[in-house]
N, CA, C and O atoms as a GROMACS GRO file, in nm:
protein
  408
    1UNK      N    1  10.277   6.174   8.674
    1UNK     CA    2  10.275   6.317   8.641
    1UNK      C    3  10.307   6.399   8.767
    1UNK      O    4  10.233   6.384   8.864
    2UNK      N    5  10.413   6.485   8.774
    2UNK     CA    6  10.399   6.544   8.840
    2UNK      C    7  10.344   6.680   8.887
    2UNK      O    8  10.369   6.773   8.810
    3UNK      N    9  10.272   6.710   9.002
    3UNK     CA   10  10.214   6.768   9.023
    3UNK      C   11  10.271   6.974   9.048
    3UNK      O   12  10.350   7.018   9.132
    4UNK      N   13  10.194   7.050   8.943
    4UNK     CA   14  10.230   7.181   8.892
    4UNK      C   15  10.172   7.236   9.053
    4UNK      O   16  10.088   7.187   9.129
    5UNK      N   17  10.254   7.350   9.062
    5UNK     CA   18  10.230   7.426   9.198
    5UNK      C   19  10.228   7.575   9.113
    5UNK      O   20  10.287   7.603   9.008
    6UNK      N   21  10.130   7.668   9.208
    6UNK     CA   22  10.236   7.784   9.130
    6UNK      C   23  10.316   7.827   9.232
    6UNK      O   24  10.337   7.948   9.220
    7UNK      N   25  10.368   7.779   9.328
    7UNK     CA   26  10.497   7.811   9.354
    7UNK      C   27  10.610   7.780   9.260
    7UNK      O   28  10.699   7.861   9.232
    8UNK      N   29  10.598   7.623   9.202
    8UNK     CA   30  10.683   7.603   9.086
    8UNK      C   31  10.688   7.742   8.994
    8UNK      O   32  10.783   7.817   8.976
    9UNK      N   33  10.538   7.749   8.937
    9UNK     CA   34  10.561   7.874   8.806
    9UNK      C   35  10.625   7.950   8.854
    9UNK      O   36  10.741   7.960   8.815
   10UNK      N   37  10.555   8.067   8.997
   10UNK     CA   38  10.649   8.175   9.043
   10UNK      C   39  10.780   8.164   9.035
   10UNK      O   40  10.861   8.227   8.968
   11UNK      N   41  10.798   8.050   9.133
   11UNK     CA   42  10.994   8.054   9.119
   11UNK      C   43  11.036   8.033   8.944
   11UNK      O   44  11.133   8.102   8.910
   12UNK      N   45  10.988   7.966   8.858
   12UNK     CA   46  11.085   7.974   8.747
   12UNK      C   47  11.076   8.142   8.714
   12UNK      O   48  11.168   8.220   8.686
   13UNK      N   49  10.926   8.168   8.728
   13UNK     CA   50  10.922   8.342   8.680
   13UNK      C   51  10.980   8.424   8.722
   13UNK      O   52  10.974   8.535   8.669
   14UNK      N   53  11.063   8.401   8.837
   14UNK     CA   54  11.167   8.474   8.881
   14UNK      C   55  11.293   8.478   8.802
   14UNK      O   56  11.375   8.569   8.786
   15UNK      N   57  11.286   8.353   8.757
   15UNK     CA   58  11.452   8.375   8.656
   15UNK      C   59  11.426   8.450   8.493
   15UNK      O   60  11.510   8.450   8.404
   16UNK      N   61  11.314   8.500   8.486
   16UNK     CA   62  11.277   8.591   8.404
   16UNK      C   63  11.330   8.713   8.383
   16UNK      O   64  11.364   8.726   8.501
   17UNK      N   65  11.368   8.819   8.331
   17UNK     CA   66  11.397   8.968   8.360
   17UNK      C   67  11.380   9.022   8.220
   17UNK      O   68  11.425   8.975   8.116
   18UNK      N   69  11.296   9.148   8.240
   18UNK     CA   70  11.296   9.249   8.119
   18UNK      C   71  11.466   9.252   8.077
   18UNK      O   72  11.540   9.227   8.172
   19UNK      N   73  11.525   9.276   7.965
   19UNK     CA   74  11.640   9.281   7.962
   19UNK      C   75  11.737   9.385   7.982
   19UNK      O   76  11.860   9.378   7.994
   20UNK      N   77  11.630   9.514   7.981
   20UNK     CA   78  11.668   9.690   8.012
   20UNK      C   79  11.676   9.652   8.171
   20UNK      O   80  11.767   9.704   8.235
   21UNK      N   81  11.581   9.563   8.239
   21UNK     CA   82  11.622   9.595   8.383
   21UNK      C   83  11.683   9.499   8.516
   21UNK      O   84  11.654   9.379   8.512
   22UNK      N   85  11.727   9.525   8.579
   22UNK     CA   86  11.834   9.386   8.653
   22UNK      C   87  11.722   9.326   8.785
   22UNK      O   88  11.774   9.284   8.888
   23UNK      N   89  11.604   9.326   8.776
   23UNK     CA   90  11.522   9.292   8.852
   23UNK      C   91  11.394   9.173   8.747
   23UNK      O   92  11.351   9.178   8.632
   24UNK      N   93  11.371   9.074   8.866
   24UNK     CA   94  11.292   8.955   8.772
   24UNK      C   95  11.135   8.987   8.787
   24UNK      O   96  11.081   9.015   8.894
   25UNK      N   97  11.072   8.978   8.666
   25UNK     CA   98  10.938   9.021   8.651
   25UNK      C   99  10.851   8.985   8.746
   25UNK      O  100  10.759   9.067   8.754
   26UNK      N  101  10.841   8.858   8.853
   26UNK     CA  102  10.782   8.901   8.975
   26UNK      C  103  10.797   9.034   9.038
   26UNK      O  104  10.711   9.121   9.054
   27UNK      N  105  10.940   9.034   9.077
   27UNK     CA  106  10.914   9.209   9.171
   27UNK      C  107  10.910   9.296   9.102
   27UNK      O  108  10.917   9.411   9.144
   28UNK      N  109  10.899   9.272   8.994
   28UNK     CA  110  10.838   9.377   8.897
   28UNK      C  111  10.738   9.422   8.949
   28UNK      O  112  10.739   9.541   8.979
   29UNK      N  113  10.624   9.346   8.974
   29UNK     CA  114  10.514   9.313   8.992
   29UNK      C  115  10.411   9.320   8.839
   29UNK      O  116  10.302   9.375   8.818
   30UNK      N  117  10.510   9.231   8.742
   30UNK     CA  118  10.475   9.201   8.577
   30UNK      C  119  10.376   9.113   8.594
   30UNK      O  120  10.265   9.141   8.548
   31UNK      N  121  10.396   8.994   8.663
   31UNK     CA  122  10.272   8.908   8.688
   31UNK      C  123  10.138   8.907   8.724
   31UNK      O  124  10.122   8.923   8.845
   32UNK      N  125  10.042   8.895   8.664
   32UNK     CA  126   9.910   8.942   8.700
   32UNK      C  127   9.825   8.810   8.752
   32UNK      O  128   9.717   8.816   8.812
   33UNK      N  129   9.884   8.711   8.723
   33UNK     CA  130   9.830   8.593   8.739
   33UNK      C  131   9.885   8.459   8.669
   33UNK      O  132   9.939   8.460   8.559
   34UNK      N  133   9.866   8.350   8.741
   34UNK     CA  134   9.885   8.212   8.652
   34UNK      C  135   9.780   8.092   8.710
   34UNK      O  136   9.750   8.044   8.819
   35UNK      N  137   9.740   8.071   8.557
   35UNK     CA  138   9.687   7.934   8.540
   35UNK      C  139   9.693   7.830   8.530
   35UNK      O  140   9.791   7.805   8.459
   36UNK      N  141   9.625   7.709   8.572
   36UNK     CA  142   9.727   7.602   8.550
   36UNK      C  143   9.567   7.493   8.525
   36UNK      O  144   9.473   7.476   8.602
   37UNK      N  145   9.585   7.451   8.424
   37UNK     CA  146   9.512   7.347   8.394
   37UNK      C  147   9.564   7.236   8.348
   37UNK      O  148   9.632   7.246   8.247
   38UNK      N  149   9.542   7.067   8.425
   38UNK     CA  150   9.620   6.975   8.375
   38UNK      C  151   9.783   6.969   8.378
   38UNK      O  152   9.868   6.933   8.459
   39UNK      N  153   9.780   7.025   8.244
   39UNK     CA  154   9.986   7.002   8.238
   39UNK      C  155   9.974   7.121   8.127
   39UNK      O  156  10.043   7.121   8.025
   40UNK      N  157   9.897   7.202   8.151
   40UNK     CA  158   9.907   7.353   8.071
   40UNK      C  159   9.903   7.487   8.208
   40UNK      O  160   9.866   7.467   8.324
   41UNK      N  161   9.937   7.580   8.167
   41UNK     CA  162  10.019   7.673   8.231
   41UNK      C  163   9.990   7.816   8.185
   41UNK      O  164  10.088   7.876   8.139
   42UNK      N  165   9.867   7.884   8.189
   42UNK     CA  166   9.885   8.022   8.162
   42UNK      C  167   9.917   8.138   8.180
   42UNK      O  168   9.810   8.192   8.205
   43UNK      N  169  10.022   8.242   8.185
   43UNK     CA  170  10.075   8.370   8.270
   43UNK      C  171   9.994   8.470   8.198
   43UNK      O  172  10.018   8.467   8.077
   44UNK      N  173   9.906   8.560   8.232
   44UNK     CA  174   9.894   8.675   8.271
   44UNK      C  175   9.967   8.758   8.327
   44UNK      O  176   9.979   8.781   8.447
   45UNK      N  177  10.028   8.813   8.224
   45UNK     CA  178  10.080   8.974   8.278
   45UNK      C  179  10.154   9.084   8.173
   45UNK      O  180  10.175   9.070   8.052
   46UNK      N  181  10.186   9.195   8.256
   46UNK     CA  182  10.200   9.295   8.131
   46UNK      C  183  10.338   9.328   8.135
   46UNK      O  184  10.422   9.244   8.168
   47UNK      N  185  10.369   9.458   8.100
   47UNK     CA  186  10.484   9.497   8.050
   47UNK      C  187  10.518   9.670   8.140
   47UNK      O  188  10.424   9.728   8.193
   48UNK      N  189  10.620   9.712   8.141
   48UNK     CA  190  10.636   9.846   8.204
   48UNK      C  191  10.552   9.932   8.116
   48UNK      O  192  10.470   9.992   8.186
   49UNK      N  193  10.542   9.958   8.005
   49UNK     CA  194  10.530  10.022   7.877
   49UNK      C  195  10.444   9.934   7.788
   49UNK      O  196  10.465   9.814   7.772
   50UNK      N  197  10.332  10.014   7.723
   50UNK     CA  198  10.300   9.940   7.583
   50UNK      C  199  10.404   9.941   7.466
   50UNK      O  200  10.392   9.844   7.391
   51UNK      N  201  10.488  10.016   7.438
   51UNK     CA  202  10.592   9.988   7.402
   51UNK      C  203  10.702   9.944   7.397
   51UNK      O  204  10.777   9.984   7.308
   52UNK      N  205  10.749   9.846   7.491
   52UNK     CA  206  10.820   9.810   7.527
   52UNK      C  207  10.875   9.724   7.426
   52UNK      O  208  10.814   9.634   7.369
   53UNK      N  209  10.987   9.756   7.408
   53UNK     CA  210  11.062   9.687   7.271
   53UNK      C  211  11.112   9.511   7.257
   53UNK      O  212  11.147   9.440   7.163
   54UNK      N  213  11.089   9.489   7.434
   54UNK     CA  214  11.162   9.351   7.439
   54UNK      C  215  11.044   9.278   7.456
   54UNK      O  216  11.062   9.159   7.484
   55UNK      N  217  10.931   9.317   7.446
   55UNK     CA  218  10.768   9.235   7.461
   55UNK      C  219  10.765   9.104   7.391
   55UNK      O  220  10.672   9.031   7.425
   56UNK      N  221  10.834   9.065   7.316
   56UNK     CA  222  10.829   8.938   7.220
   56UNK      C  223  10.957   8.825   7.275
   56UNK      O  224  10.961   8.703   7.257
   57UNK      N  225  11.047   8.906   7.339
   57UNK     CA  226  11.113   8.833   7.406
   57UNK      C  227  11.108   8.800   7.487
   57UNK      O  228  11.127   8.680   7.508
   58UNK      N  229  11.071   8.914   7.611
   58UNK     CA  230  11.026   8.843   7.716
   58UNK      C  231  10.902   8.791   7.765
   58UNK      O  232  10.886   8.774   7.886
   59UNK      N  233  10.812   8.764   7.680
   59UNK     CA  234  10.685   8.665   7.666
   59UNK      C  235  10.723   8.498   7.580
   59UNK      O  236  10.648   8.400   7.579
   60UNK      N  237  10.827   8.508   7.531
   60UNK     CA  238  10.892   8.388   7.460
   60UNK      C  239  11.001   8.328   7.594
   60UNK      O  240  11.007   8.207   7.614
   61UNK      N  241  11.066   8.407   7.662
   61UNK     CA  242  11.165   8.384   7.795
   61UNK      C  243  11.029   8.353   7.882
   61UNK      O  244  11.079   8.285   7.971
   62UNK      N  245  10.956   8.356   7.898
   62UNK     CA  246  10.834   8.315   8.042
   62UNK      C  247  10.820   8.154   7.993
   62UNK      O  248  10.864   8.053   8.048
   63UNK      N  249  10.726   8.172   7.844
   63UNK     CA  250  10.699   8.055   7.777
   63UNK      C  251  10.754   7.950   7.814
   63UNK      O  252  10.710   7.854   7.877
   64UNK      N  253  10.881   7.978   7.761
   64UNK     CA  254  11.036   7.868   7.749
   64UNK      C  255  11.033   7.809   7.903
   64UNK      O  256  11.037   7.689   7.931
   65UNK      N  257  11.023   7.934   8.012
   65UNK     CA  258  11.125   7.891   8.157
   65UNK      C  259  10.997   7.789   8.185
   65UNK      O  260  11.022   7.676   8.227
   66UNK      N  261  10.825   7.843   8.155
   66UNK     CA  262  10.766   7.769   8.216
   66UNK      C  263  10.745   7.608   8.172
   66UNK      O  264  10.721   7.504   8.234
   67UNK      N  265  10.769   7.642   8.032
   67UNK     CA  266  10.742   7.485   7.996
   67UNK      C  267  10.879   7.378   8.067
   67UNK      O  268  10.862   7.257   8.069
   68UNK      N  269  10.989   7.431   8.114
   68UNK     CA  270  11.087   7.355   8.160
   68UNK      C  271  11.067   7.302   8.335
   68UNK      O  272  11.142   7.243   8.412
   69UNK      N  273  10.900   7.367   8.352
   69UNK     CA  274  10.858   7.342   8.492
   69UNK      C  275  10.866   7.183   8.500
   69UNK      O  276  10.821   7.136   8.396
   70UNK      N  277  10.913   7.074   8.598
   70UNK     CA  278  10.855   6.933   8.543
   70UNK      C  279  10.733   6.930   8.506
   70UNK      O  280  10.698   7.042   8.471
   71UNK      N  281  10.639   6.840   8.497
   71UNK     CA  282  10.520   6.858   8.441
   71UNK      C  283  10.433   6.892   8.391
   71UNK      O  284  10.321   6.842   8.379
   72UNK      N  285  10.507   7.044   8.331
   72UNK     CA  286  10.395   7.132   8.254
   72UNK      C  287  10.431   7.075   8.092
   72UNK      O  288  10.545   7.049   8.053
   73UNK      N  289  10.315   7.065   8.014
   73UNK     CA  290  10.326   7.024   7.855
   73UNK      C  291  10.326   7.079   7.796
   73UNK      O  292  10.366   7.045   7.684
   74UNK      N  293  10.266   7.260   7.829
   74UNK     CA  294  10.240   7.363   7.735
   74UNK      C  295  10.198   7.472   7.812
   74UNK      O  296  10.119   7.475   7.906
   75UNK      N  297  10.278   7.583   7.745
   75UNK     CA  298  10.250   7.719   7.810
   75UNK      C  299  10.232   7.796   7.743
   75UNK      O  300  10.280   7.795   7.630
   76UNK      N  301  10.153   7.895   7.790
   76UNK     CA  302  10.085   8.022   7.725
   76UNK      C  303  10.090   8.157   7.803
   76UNK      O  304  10.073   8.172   7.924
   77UNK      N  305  10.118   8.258   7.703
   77UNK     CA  306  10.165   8.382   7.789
   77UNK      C  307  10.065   8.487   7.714
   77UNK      O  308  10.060   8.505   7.592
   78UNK      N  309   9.950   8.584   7.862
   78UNK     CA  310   9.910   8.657   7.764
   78UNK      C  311   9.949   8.828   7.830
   78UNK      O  312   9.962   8.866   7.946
   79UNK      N  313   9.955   8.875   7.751
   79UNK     CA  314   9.982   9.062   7.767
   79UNK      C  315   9.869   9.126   7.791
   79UNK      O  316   9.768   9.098   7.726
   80UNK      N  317   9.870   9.187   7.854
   80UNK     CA  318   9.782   9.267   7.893
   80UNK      C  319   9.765   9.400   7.968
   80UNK      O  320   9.829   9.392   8.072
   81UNK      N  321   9.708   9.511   7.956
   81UNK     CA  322   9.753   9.621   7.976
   81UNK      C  323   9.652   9.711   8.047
   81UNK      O  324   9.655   9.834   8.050
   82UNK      N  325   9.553   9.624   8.110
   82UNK     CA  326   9.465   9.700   8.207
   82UNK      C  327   9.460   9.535   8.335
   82UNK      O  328   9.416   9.422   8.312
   83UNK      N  329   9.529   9.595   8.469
   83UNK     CA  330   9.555   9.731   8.479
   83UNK      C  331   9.665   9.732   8.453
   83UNK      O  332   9.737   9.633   8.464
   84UNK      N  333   9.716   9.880   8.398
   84UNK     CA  334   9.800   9.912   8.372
   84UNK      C  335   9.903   9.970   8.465
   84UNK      O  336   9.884  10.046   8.560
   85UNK      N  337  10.051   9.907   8.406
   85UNK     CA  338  10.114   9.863   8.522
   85UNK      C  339  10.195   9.996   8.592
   85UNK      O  340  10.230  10.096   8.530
   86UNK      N  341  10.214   9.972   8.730
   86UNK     CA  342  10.321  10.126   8.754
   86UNK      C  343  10.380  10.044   8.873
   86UNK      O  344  10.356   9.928   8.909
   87UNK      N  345  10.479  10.157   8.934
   87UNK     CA  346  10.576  10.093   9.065
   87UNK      C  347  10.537  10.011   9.153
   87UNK      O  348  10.612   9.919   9.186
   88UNK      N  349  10.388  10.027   9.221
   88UNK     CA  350  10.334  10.016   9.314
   88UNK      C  351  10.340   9.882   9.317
   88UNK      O  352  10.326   9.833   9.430
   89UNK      N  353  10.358   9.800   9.219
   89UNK     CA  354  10.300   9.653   9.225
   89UNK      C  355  10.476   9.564   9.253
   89UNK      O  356  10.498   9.443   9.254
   90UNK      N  357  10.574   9.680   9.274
   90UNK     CA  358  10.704   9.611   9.255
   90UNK      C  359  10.728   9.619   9.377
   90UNK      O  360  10.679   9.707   9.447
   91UNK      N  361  10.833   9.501   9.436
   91UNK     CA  362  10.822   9.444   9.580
   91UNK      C  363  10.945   9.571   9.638
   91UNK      O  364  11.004   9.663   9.581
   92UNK      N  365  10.943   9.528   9.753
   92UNK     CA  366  10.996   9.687   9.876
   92UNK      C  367  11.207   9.676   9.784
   92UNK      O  368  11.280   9.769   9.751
   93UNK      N  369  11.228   9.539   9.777
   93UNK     CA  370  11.362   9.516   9.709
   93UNK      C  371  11.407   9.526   9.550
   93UNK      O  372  11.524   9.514   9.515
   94UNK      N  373  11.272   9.555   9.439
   94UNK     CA  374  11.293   9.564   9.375
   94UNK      C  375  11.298   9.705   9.354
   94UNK      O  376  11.358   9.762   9.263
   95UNK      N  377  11.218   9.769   9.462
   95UNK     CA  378  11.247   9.932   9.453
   95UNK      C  379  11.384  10.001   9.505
   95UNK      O  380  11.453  10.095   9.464
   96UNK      N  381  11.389   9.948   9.570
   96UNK     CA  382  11.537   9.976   9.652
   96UNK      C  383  11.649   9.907   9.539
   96UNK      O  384  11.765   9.943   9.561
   97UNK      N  385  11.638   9.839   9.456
   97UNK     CA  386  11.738   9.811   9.386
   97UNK      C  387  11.776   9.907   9.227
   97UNK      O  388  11.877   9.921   9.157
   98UNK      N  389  11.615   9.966   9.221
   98UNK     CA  390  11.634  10.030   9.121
   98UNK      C  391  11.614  10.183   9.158
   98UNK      O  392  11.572  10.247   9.061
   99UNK      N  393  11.629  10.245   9.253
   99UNK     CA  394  11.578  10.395   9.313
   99UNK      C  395  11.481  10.413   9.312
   99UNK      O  396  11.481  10.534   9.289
  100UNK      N  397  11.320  10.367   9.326
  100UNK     CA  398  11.230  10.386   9.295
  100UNK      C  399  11.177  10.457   9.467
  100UNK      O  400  11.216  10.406   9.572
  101UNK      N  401  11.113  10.541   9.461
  101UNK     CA  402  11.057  10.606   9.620
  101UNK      C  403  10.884  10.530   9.555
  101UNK      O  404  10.856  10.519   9.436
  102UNK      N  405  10.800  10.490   9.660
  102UNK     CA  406  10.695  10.416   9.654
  102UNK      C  407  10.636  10.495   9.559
  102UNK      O  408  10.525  10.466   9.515
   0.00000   0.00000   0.00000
């Protein structure tokens, strides 16, 4: 078995992206957390918006990238909306890529 890092998770969660925006839900700062028990895999995290229209997709795109981690057997993605998310949590390049002033 090989052994789950969450550096593994992070980096696949990078090839993630809301689909409205050209930046990957790490520097989002979408990620609130990940779990890892055994060869299971849980992400914590939220969305720009409670409305956000692509919420089913891109919680099904995390799912997918993480279960393709080697060794993970099963993944689980949960939403969540406290705290609730704003710029601050998005890295110095994801602001600069999208105009964001801190």
């Amino acid at each position: 078995m090989t052994d789950i890092t969450e550096e593994n998770i992070y980096s696949a969660l990078r090839e993630c992206y809301d689909p409205e925006v050209p930046v990957d839900i790490v520097s989002l700062g979408l990620v609130y957390g990940v779990t890892i028990v055994d060869d299971w895999v849980g992400v914590k995290m939220t969305l720009t918006s409670p409305g956000c229209p692509a919420s089913n997709v891109i919680s099904q795109q995390v799912k997918d990238r993480v279960k393709k981690v080697p060794g993970v057997g099963d993944a689980d993605v949960r939403i969540v909306w406290q705290p609730e998310w704003d710029a601050s949590g998005m890295s110095d390049e994801a602001k600069k890529k999208l105009g964001v002033n801190k």
